[in-house]
N, C-alpha and C positions, 0 to 999 in steps of 0.2 A: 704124708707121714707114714714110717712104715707100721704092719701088723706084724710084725711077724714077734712070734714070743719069744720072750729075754729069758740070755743066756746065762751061761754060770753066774759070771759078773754081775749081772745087773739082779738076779739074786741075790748074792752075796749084799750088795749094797743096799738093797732093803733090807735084809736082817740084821745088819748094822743099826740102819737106824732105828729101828727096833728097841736096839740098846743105849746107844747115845743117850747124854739128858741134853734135849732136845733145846726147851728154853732157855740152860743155861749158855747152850755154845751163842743161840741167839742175842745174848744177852755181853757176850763177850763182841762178837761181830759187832751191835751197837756199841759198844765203846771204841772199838779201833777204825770203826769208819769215820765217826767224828772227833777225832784225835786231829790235833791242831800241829800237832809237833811237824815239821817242815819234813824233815830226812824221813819219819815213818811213814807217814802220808804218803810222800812221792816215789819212796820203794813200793807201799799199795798199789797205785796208783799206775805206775809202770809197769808191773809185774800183771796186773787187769789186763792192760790194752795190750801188754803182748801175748796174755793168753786168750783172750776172747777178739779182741780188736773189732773195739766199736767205732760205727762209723761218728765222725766229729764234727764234719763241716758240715752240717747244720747244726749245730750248736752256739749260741751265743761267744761264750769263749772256747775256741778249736782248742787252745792248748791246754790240754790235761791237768798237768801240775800247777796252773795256774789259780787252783782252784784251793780253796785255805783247806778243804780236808778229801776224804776220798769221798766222803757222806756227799759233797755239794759236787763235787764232778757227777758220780753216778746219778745224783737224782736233778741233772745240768738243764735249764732251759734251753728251747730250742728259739733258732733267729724267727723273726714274727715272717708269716708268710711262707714257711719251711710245710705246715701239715694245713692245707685250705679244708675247709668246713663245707661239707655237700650244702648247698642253699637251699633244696629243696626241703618246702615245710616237712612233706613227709616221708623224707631221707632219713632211716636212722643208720648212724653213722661209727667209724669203729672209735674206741674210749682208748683206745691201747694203740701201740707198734707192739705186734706180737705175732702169735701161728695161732689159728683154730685146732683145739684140740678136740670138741665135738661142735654140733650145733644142730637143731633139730626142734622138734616137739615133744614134750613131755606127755607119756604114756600114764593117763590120769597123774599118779602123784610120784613117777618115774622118770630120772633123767638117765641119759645115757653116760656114762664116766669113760668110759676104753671099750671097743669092742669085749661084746657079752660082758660087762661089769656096769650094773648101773646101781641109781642111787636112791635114797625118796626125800621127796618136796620138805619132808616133815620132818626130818634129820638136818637137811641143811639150813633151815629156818628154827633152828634150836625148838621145836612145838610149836610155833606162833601160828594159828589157826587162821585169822583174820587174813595174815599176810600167804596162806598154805590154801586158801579154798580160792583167794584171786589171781594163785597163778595154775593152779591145776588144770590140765590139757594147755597151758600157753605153750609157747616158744622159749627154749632156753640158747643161751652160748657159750661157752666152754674158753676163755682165751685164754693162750700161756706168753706170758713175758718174760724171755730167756735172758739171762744175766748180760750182754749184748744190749739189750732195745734198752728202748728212751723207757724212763719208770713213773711218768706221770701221767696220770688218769682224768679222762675226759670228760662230760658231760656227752653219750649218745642221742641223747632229747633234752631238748629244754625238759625242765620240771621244776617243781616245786617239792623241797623237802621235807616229808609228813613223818617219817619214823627211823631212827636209827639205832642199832644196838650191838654192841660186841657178845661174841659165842668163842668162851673158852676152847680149846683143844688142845692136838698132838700139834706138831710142826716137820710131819715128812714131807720130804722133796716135793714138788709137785711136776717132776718132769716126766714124759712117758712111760717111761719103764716102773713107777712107781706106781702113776693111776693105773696101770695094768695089773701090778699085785698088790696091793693094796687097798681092800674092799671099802667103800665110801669113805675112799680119801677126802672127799671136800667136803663131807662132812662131819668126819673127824678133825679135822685141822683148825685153828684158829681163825678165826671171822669175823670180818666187818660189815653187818648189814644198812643199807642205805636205800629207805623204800620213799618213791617221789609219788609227786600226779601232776600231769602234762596236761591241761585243761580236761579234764575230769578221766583220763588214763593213767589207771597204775601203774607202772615199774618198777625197777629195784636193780641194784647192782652191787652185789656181793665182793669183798677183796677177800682172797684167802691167803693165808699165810701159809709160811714153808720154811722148812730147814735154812739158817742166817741170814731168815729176812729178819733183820732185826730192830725195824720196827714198821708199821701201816697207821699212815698220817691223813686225815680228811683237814679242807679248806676251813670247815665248821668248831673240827673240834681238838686242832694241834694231833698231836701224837696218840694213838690211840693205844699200841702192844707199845714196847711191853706192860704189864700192868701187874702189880702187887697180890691183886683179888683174883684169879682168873674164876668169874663167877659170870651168868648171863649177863650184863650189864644196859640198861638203856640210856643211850647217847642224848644228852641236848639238843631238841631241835629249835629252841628261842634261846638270847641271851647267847647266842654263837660267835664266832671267829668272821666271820662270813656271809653275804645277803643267803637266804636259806631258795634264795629263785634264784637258779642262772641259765643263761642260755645256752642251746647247743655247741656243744666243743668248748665252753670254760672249763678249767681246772678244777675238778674237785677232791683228790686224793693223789698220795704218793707211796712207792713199793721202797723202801731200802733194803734192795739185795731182790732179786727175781722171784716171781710168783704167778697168780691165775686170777683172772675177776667172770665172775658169773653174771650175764645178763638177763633178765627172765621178766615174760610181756605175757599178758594176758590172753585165754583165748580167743581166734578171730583178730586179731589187733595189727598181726604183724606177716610180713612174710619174708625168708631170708631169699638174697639173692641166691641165685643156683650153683658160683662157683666158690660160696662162703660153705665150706664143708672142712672137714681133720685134712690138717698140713696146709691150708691156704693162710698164705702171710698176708696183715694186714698191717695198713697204717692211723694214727689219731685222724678224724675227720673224714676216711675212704667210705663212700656206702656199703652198707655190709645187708642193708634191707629197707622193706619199704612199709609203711603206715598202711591198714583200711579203715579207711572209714572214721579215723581220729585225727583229730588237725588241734595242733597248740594253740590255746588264745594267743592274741595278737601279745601280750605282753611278755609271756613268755619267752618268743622267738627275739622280741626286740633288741636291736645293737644297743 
């Protein structure tokens, strides 16, 4: 992915959004992508694939419009056996089809956002302490999933899900030119935190939202954005949609419209493969890195 610094354009289109009211276009984008009306849908819908043209055959159903709104095409399943699952217990594996936009290690309670832009632990965790002192000096990851890639979200470890919580924000782009000027974009922006434990290892997988994503769905808890209160809110972890254990590569969350998911492991725990670095595209279930010293109880992993 390139460095080099945006141009006129891709300023201007930051200070756009700037102005924009951000929620509300989001909030229009959700209503037109689940519109049922036959002739608007499938103008969406073909006007999508001939501006981005995503790929189809793996897809359950290849044909586009076949789909009752543009909402269930975009966020389409894939045919079983399309994204295989590394088997290795201590394979972690990628959650997304998308590009790496950083991945590294957190500098005490510092991630890296874009070359020289970075961000702190403590911002993106709206203050939550508990969850801010068990990932400080971990490993974080950075993924972006471009309007293009498949929009559903994996399970990179088995775990078990101990805390969740949505963090009001802004809703800018999340696309390169943006995390480059726009100072703690991710955590500024809209958020879905998702903190597990993989037989006694923490993790967490953040969704962040973006300009016409209009809306961030977990398995647990239906629809999460938009929301009426945009106030810290804590998610349900009993009494859910969902078994709150699943195993590596289940489904647990959905983007409608492109965005970014953060991955972040504790110190010591983890180590990325060498060619998972900014611009390496990945797929749901590809190794992206490997476990020390931590292995999933056996029920965890179990089919």
């Amino acid at each position: 992915m390139s460095e080099r610094e945006p141009g006129a354009g891709g300023r201007a289109f930051v200070a756009l959004q700037h102005l924009l009211p951000q929620h509300g276009i989001s909030r229009l984008v959700l209503a037109a992508t689940r519109s049922r009306s036959v002739a608007f849908k499938n103008a969406l819908i073909r006007l999508f694939v001939r501006g981005f043209q995503p790929e189809m055959s793996d897809a359950v159903q290849t044909e586009p419009t076949a789909y009752a709104s543009f909402n269930e095409f975009f966020t389409r399943a894939l045919r079983a056996g399309t994204r295989p699952v590394d088997p290795d217990p201590e394979a972690i594996v990628s959650p997304v089809d998308g590009t790496v936009s950083e991945a590294g290690t957190l500098t005490a309670d510092r991630l890296l956002q874009a070359k020289g832009h970075e961000y702190s632990l403590r911002a993106l965790l709206a203050g939550n302490s508990a969850w801010e002192r068990t990932f400080a000096g971990g490993s974080f990851a950075t993924i972006y999933l471009a309007p293009y890639n498949y929009h559903r979200i994996h399970m990179p470890l088995a775990g078990a899900l101990r805390e969740s919580f949505y963090v009001p924000g802004r809703l800018f782009s999340v696309n390169r030119t943006t995390a480059q000027l726009v100072p703690g974009l991710f955590s500024r922006n809209e958020r879905v935190f998702c903190g597990f434990d993989a037989g006694g290892m923490p993790w967490a997988i953040i969704l962040v939202g973006a300009l016409n994503v209009g809306s961030m769905a977990t398995v647990w808890h239906g629809d999460v954005t938009p929301r009426k209160h945009r106030e810290v809110t804590a998610l349900p972890v009993t009494d859910v949609l969902a078994p709150t254990t699943l195993k590596k590569g289940a489904e647990m969350a959905r983007f409608n419209m492109g965005s970014t998911v953060i991955l972040l492991l504790p110190p010591g725990a983890s180590e990325w493969r060498s060619a998972f670095k900014a611009g390496h595209t990945v797929r749901v279930g590809e190794r992206i890195g490997t476990l020390h010293g931590w292995q999933s109880r056996p029920e965890l992993s179990r089919e």
